[in-house]
C-alpha positions in Angstrom: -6.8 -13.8 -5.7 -2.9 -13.2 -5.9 -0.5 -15.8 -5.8 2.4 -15.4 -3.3 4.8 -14.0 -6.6 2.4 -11.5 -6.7 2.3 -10.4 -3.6 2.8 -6.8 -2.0 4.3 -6.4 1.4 2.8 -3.5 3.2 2.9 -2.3 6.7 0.5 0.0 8.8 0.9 2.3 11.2 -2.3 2.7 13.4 -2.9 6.1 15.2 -5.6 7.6 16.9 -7.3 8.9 14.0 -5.4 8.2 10.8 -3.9 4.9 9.5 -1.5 4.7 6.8 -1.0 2.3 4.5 2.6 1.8 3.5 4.3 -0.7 0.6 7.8 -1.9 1.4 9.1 -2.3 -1.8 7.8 0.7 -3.3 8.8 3.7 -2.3 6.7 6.5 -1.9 3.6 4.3 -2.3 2.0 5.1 1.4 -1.6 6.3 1.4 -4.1 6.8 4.6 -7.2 6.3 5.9 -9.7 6.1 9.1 -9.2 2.8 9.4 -7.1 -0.4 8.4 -9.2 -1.2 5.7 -9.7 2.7 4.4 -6.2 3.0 4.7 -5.7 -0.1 2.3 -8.2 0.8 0.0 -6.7 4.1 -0.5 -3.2 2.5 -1.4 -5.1 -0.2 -3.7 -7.0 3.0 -5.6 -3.7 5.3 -5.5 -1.9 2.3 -7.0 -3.3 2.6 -11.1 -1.5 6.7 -10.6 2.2 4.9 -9.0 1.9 3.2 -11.9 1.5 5.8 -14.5 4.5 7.9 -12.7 7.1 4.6 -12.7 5.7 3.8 -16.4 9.0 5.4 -18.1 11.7 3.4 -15.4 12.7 0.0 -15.5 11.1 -1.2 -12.4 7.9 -2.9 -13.6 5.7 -1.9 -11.2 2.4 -3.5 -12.4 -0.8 -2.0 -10.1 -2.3 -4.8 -8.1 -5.8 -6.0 -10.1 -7.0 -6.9 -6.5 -7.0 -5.8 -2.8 -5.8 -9.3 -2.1 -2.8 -8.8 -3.5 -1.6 -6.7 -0.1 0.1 -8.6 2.4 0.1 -7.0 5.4 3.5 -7.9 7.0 3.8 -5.5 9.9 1.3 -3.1 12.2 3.0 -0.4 14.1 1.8 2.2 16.8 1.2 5.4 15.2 1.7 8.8 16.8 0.8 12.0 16.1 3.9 13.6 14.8 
């Protein structure tokens, strides 16, 4: 289970038939699904490859070892454009 520190603040936009999955703080790290919970499994999987293509930056960006660690913070109406 993640701590609060370890925390990542996402927020997902829910249309008709795609959700996507969005971090805050990490730009570029937005991934979609069916659903809420494809949506953030799709982020948790894409996150190991974010990882690989930050590894050379100062950032730190560590891939979450667990699902937990997404806090969803905000859901927003999606649309189709």
């Amino acid at each position: 289970m993640a701590t609060a520190n370890d925390l990542i603040r996402v927020y997902l936009e829910v249309g008709d038939k795609k959700t996507f999955a969005v971090a805050l703080d990490w730009p570029g790290w937005a991934r979609s699904g069916r659903d809420e919970d494809s949506a953030l499994q799709a982020l948790y999987d894409y996150g190991p490859r974010y990882e690989r293509a930050l590894k050379w930056t100062p950032l730190g960006f560590k891939a979450p070892s667990d699902i937990s660690a997404f806090e969803v913070v905000e859901i927003l109406p999606g649309t189709t454009t």
